[in-house]
CHARMM-style PDB file with segment names, atoms N, HN, CA, C and O in Angstrom:
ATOM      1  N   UNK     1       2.292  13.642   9.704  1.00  0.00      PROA
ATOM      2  CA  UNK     1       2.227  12.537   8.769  1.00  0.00      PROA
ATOM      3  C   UNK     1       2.734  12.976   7.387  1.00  0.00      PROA
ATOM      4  O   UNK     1       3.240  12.107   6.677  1.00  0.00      PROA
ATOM      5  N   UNK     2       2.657  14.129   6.973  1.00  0.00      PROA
ATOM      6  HN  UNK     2       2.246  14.835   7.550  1.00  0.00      PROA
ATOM      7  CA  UNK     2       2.950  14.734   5.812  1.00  0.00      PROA
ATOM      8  C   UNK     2       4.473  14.740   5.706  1.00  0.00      PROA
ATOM      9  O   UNK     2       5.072  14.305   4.723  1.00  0.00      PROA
ATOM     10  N   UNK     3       4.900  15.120   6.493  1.00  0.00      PROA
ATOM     11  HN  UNK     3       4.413  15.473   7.292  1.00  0.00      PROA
ATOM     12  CA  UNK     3       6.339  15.081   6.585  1.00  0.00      PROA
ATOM     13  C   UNK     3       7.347  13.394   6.350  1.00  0.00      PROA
ATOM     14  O   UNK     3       8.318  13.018   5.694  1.00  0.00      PROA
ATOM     15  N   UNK     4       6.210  12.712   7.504  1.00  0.00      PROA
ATOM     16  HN  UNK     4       5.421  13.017   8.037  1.00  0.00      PROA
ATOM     17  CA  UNK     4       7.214  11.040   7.305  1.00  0.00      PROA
ATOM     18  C   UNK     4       6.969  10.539   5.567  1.00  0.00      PROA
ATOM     19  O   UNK     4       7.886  10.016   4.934  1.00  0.00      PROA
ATOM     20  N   UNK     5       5.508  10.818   4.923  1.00  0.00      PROA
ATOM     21  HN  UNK     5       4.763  11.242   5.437  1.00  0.00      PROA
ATOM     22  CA  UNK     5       5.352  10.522   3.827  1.00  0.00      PROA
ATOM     23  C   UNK     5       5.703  11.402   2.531  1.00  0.00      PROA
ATOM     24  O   UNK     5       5.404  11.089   1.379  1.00  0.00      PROA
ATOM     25  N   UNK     6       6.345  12.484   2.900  1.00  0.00      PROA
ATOM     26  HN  UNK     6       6.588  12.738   3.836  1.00  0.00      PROA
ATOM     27  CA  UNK     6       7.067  13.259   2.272  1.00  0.00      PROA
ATOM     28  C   UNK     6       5.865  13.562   1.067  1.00  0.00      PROA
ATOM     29  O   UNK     6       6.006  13.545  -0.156  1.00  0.00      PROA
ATOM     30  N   UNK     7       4.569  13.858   1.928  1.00  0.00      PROA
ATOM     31  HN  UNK     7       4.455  13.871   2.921  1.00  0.00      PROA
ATOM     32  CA  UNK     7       3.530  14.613   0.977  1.00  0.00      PROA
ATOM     33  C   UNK     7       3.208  15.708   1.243  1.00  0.00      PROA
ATOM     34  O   UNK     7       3.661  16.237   2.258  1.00  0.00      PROA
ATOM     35  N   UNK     8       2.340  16.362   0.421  1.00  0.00      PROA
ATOM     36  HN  UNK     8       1.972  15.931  -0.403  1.00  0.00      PROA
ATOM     37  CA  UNK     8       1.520  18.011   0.774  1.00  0.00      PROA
ATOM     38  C   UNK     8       0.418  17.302   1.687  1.00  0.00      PROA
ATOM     39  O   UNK     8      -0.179  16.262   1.409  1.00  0.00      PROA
ATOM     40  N   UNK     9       0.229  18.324   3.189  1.00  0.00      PROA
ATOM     41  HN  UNK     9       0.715  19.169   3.415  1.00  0.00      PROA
ATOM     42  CA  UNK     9      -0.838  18.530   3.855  1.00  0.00      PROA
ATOM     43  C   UNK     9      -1.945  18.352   2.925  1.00  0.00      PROA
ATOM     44  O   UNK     9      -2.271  17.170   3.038  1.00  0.00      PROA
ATOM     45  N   UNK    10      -2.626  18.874   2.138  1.00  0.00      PROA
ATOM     46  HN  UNK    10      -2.361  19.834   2.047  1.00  0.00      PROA
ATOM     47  CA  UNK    10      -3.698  18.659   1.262  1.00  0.00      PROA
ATOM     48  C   UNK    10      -3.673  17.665   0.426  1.00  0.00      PROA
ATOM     49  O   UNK    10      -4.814  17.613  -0.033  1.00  0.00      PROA
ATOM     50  N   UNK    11      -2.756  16.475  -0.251  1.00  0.00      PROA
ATOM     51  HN  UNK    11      -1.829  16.517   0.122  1.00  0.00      PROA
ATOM     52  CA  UNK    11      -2.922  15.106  -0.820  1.00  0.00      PROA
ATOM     53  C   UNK    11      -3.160  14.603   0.844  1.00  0.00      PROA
ATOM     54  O   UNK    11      -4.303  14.206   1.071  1.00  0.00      PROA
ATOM     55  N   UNK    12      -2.480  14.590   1.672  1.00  0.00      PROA
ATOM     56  HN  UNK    12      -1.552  14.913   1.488  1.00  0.00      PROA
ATOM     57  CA  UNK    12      -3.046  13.664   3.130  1.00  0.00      PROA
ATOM     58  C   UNK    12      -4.821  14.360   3.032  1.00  0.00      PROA
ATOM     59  O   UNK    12      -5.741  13.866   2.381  1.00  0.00      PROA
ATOM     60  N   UNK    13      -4.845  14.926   3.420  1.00  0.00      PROA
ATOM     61  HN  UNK    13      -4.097  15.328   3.949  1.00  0.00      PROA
ATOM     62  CA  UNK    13      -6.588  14.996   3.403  1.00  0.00      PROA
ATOM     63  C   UNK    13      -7.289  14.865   2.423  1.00  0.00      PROA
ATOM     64  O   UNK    13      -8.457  14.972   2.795  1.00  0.00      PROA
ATOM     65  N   UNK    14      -7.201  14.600   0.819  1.00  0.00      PROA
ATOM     66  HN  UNK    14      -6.252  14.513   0.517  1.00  0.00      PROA
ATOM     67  CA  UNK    14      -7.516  13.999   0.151  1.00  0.00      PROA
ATOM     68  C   UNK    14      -7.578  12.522  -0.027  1.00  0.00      PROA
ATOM     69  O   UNK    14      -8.457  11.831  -0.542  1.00  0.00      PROA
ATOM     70  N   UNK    15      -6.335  12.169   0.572  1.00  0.00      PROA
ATOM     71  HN  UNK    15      -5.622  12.730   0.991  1.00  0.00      PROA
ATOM     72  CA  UNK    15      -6.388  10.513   0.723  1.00  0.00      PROA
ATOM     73  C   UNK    15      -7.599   9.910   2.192  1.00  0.00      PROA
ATOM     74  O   UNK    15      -8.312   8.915   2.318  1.00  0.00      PROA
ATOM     75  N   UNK    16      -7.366  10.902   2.914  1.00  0.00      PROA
ATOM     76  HN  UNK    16      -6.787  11.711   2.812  1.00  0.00      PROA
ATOM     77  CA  UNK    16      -8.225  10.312   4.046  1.00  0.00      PROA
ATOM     78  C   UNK    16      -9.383  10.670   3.928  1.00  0.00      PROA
ATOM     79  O   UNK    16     -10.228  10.001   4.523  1.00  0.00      PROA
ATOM     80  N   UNK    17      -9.789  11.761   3.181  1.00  0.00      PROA
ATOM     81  HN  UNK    17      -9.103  12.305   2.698  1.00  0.00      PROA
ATOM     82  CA  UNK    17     -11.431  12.420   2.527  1.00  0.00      PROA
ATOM     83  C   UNK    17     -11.980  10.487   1.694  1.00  0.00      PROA
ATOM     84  O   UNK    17     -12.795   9.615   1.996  1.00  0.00      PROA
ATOM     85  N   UNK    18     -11.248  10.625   0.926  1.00  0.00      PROA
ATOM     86  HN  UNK    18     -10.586  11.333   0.681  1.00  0.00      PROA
ATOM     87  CA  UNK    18     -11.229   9.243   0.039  1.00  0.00      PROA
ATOM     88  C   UNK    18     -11.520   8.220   0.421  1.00  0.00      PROA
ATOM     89  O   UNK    18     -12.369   7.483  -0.081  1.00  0.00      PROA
ATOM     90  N   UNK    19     -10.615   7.931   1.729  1.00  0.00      PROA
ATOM     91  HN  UNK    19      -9.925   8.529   2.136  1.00  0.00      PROA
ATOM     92  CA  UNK    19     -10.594   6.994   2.935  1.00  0.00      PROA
ATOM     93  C   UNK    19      -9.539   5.854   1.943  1.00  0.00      PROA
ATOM     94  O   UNK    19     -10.013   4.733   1.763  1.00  0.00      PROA
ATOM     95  N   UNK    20      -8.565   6.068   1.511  1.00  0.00      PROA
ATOM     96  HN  UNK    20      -8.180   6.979   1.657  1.00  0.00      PROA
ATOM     97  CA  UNK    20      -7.612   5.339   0.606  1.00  0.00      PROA
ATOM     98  C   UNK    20      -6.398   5.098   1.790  1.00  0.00      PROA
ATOM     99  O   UNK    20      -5.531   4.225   1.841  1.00  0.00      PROA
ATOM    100  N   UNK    21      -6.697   6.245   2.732  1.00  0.00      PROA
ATOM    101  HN  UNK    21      -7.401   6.954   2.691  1.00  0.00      PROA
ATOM    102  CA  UNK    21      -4.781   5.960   4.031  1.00  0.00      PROA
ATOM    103  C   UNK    21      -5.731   5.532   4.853  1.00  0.00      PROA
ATOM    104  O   UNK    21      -6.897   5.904   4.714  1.00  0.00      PROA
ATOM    105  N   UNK    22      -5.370   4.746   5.758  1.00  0.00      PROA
ATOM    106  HN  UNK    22      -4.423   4.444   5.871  1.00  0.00      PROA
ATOM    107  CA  UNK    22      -5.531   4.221   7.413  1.00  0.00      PROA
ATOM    108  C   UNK    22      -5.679   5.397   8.259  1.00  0.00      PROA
ATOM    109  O   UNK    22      -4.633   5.954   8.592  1.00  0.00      PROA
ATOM    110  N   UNK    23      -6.731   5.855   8.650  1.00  0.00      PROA
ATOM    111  HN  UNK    23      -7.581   5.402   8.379  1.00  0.00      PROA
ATOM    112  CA  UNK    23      -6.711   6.906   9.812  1.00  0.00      PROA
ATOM    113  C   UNK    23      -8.158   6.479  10.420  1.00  0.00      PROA
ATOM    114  O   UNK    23      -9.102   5.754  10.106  1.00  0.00      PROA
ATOM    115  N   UNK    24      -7.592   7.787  11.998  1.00  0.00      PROA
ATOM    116  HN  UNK    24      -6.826   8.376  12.253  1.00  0.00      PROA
ATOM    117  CA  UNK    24      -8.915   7.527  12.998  1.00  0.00      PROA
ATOM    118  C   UNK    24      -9.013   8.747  12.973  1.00  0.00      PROA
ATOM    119  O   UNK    24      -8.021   9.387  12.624  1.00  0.00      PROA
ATOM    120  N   UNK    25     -10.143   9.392  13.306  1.00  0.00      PROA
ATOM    121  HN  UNK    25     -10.949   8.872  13.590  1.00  0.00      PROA
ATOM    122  CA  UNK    25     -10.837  10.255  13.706  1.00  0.00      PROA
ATOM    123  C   UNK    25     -11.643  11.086  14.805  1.00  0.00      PROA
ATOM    124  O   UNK    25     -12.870  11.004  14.741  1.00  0.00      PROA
ATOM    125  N   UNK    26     -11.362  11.482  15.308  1.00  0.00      PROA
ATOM    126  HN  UNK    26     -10.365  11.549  15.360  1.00  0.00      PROA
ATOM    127  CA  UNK    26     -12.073  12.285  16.747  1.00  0.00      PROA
ATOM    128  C   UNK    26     -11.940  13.496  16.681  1.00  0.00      PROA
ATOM    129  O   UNK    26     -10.861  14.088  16.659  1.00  0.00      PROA
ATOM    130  N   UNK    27     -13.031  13.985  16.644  1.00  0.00      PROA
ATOM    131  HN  UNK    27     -13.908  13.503  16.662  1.00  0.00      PROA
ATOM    132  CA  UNK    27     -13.639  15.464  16.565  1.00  0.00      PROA
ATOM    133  C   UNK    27     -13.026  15.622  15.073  1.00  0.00      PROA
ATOM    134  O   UNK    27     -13.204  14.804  14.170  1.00  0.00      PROA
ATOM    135  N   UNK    28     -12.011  17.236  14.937  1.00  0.00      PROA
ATOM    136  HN  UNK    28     -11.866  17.901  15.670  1.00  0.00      PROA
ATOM    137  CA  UNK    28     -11.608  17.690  14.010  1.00  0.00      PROA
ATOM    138  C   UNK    28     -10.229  16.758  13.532  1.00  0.00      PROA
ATOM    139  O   UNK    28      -9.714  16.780  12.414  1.00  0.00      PROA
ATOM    140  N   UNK    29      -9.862  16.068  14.529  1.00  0.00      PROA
ATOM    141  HN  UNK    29     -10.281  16.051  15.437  1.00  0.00      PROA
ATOM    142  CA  UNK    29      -8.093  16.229  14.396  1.00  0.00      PROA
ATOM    143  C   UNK    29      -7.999  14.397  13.587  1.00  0.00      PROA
ATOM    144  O   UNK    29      -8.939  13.602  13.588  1.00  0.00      PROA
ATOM    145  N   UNK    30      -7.127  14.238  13.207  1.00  0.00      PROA
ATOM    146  HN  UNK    30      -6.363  14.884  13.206  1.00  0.00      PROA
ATOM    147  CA  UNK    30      -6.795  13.099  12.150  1.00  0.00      PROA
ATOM    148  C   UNK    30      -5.801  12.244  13.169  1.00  0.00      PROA
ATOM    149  O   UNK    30      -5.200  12.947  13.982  1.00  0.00      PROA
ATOM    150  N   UNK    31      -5.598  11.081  13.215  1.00  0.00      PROA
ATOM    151  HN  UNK    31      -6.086  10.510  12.554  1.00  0.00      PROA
ATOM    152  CA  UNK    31      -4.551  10.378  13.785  1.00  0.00      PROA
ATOM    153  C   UNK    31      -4.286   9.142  12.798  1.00  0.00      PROA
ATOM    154  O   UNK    31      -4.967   8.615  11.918  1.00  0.00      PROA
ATOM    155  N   UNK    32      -3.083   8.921  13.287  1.00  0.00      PROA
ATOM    156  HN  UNK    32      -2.530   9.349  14.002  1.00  0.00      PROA
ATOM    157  CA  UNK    32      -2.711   8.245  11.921  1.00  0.00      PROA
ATOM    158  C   UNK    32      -1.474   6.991  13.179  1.00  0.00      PROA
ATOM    159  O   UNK    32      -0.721   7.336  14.090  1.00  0.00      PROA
ATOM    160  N   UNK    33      -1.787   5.586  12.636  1.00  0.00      PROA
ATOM    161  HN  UNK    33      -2.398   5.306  11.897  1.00  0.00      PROA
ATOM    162  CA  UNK    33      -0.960   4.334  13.283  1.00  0.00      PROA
ATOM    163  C   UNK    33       0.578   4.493  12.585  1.00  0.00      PROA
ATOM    164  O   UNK    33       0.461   4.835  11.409  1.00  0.00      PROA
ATOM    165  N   UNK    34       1.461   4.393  12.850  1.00  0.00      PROA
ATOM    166  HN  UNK    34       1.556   4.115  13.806  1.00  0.00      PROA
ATOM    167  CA  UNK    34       2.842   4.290  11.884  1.00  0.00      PROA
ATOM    168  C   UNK    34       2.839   2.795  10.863  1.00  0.00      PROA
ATOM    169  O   UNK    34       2.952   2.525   9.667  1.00  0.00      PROA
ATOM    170  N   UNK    35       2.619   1.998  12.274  1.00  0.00      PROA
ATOM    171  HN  UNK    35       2.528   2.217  13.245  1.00  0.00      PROA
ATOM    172  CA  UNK    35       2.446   0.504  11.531  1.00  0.00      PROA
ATOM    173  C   UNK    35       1.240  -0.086  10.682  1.00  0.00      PROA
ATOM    174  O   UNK    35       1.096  -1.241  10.280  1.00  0.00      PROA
ATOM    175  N   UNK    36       0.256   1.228  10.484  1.00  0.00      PROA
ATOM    176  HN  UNK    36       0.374   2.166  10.811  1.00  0.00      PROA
ATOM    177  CA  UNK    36      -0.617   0.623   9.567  1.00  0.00      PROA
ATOM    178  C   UNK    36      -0.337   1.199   8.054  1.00  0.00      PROA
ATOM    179  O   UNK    36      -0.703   0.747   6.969  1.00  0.00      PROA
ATOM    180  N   UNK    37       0.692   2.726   8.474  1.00  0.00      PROA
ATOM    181  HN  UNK    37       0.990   3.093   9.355  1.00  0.00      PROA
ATOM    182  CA  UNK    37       0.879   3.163   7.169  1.00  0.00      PROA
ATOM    183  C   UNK    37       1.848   2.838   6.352  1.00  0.00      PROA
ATOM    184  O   UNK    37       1.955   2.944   5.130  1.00  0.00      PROA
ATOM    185  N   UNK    38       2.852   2.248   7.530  1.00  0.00      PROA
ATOM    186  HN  UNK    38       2.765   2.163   8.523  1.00  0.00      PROA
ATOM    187  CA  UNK    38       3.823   1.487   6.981  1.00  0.00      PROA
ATOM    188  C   UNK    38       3.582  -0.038   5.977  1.00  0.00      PROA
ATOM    189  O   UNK    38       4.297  -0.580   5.134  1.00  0.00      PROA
ATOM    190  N   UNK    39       2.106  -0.404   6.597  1.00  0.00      PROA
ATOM    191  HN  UNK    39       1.525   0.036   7.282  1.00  0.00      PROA
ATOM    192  CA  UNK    39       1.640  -1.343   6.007  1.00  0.00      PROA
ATOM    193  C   UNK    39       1.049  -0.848   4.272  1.00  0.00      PROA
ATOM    194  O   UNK    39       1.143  -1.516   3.242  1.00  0.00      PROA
ATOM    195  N   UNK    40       0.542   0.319   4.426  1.00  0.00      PROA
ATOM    196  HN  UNK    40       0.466   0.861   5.263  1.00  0.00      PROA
ATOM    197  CA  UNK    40      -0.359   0.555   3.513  1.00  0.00      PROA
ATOM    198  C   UNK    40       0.560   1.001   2.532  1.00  0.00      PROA
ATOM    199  O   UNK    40       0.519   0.844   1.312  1.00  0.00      PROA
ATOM    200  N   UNK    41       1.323   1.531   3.181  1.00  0.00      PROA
ATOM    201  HN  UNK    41       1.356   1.658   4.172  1.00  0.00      PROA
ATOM    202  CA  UNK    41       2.812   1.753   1.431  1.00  0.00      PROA
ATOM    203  C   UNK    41       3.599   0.510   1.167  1.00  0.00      PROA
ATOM    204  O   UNK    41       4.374   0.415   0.216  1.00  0.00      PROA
ATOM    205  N   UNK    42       3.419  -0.265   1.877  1.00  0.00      PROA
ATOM    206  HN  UNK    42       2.790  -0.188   2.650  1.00  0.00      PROA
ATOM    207  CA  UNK    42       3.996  -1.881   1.299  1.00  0.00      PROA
ATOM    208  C   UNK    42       2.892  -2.224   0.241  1.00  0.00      PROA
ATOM    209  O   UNK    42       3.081  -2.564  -0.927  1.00  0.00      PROA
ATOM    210  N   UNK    43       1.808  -2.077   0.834  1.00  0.00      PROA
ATOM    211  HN  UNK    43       1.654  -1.800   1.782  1.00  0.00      PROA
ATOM    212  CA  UNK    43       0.863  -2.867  -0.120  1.00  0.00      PROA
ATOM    213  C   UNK    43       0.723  -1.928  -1.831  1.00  0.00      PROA
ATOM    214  O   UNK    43      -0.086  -2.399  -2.631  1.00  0.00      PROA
ATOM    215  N   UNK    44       1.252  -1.103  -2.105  1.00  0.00      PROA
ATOM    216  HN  UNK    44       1.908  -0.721  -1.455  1.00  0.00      PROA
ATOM    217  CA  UNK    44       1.523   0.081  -3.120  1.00  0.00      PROA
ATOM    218  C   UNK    44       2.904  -0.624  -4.036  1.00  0.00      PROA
ATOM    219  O   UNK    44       3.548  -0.030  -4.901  1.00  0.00      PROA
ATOM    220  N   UNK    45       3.082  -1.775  -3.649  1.00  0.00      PROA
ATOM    221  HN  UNK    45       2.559  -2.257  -2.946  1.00  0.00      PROA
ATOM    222  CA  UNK    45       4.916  -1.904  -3.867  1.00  0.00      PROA
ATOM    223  C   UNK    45       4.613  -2.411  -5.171  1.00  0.00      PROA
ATOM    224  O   UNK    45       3.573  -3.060  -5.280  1.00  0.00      PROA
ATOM    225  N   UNK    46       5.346  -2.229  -6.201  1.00  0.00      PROA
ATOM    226  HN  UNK    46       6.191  -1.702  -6.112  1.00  0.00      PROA
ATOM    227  CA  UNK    46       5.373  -2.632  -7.605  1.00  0.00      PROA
ATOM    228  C   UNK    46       6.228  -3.620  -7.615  1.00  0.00      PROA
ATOM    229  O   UNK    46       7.356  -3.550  -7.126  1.00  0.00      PROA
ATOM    230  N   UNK    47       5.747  -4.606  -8.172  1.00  0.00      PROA
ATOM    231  HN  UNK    47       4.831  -4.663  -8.569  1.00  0.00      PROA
ATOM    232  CA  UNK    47       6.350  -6.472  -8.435  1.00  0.00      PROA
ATOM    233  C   UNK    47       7.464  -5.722  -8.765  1.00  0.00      PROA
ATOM    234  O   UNK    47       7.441  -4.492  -8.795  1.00  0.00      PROA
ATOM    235  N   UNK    48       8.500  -6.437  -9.029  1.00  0.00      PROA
ATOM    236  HN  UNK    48       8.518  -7.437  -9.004  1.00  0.00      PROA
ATOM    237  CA  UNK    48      10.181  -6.034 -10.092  1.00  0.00      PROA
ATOM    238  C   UNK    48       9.817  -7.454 -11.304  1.00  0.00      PROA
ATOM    239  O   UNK    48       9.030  -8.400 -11.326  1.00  0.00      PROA
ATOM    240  N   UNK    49      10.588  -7.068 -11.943  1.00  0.00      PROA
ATOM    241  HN  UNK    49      11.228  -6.299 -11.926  1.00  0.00      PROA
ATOM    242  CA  UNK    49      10.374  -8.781 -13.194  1.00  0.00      PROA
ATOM    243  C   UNK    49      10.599  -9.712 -12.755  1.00  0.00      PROA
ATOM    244  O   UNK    49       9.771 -10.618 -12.845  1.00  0.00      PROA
ATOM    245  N   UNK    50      11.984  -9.933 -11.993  1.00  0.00      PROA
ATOM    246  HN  UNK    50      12.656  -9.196 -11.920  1.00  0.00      PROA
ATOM    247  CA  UNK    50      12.241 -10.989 -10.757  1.00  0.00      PROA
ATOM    248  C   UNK    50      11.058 -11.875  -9.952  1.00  0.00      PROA
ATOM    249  O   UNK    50      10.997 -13.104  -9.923  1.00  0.00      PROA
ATOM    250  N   UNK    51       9.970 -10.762  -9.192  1.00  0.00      PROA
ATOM    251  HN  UNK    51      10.019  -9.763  -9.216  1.00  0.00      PROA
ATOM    252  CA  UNK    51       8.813 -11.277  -9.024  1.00  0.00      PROA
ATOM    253  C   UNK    51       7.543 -11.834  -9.929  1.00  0.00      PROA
ATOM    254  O   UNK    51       6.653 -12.683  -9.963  1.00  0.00      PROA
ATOM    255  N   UNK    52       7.990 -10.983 -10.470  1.00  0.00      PROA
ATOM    256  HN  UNK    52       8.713 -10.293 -10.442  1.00  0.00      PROA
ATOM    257  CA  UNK    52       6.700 -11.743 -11.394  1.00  0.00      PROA
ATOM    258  C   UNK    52       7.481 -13.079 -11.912  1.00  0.00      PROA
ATOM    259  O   UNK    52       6.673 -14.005 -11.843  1.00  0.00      PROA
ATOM    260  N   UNK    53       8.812 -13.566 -12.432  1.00  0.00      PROA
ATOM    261  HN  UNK    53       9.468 -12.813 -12.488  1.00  0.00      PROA
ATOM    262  CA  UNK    53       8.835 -14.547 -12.705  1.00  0.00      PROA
ATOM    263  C   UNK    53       9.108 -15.751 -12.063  1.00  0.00      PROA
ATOM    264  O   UNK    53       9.412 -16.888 -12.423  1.00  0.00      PROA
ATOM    265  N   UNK    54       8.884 -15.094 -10.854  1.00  0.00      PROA
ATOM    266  HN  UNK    54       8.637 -14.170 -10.562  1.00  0.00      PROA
ATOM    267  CA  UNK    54       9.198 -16.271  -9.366  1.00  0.00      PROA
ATOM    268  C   UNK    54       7.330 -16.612  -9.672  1.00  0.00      PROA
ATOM    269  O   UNK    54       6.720 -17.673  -9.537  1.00  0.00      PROA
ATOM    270  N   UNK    55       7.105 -16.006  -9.868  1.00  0.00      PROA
ATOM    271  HN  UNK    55       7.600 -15.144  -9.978  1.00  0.00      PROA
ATOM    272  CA  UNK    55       5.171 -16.471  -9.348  1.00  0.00      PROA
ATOM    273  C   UNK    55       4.830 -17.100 -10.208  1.00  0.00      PROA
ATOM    274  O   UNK    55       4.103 -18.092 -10.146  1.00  0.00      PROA
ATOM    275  N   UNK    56       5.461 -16.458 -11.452  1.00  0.00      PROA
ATOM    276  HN  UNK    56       6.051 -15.653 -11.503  1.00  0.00      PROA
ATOM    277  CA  UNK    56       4.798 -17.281 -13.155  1.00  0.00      PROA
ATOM    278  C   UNK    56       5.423 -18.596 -12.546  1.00  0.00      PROA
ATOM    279  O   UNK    56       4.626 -19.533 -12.487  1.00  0.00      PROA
ATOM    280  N   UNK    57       6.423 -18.791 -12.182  1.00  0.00      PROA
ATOM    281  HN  UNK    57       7.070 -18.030 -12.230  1.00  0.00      PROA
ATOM    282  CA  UNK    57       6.961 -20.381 -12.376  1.00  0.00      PROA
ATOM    283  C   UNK    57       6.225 -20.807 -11.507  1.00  0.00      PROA
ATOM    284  O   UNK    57       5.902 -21.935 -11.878  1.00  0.00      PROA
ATOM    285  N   UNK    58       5.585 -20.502 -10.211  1.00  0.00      PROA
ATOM    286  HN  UNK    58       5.847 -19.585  -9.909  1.00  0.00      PROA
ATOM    287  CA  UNK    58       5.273 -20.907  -9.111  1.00  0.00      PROA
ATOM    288  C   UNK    58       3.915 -21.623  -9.369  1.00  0.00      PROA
ATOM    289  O   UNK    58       3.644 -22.766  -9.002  1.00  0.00      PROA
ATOM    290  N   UNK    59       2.783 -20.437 -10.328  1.00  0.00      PROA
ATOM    291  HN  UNK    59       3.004 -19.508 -10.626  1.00  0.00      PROA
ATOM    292  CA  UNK    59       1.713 -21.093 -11.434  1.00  0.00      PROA
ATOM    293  C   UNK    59       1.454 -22.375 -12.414  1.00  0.00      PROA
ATOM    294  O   UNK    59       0.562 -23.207 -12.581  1.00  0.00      PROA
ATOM    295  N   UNK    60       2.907 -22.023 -13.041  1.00  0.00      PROA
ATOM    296  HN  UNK    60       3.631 -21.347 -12.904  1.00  0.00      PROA
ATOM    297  CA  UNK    60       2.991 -23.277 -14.192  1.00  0.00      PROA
ATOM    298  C   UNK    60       3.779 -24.599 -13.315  1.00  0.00      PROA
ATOM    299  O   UNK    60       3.962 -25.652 -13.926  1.00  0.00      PROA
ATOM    300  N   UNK    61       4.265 -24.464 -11.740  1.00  0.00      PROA
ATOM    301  HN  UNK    61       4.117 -23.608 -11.243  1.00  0.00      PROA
ATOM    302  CA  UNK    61       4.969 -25.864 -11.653  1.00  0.00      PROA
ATOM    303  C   UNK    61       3.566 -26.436 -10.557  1.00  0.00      PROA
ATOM    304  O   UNK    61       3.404 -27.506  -9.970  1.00  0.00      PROA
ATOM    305  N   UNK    62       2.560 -24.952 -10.641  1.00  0.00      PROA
ATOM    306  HN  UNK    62       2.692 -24.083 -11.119  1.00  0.00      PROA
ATOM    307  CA  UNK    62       1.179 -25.826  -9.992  1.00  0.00      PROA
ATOM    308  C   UNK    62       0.284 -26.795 -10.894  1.00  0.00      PROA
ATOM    309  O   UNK    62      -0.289 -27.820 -10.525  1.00  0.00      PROA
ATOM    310  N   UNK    63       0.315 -25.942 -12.785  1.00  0.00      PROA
ATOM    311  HN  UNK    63       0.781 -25.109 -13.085  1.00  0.00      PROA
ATOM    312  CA  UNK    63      -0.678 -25.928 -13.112  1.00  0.00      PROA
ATOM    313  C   UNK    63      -0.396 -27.902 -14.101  1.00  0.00      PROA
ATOM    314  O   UNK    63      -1.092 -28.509 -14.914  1.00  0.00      PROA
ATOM    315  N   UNK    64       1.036 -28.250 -13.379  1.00  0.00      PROA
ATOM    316  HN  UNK    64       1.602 -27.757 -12.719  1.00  0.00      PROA
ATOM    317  CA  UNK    64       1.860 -29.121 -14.207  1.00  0.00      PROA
ATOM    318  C   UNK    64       2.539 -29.128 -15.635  1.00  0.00      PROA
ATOM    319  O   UNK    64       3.153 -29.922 -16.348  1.00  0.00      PROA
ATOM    320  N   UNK    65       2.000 -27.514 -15.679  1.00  0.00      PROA
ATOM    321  HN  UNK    65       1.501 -26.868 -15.100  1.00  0.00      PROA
ATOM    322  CA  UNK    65       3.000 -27.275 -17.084  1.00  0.00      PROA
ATOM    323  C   UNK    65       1.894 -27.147 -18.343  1.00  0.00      PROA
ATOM    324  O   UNK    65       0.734 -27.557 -18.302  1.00  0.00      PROA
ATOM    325  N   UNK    66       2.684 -26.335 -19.703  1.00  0.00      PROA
ATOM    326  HN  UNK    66       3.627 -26.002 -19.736  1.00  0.00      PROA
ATOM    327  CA  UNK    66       1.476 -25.894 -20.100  1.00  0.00      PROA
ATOM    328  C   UNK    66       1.290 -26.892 -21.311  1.00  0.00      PROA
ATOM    329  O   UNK    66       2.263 -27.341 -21.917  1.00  0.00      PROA
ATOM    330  N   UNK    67      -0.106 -27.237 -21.654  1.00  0.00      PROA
ATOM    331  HN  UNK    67      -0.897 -26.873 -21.162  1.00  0.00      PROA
ATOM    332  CA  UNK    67      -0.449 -28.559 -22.929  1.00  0.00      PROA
ATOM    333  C   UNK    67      -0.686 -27.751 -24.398  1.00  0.00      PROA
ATOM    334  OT1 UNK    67      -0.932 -28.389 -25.421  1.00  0.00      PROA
TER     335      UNK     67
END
């Protein structure tokens, strides 16, 4: 897992000590889903300005505009 996430062995067991990454557990050994971690670094994704001003408009053409 360290390798696909291009981290140190020891931040992975800090994140899963934490319980901050998606993992299972049995006995000693760590297992890890691709598609949940793939999920869990999407959810890490930083808006661009683009997004944020797709949403601001998306707010103000809910909120009918501002008084």
């Amino acid at each position: 897992m360290a390798n696909y996430l291009d981290l140190k062995q020891s931040t992975i067991c800090a994140l899963t000590c934490r319980k901050e990454i998606p993992h299972y557990k049995r006995g000693k050994k760590l297992y890890f889903k691709k598609s949940e971690i793939d999920k869990w670094i999407e959810t890490g994704r930083v808006l661009t300005n683009t997004d944020l001003d797709a949403i601001a408009e998306r707010v103000h053409s809910k909120k009918g505009g501002l008084k």
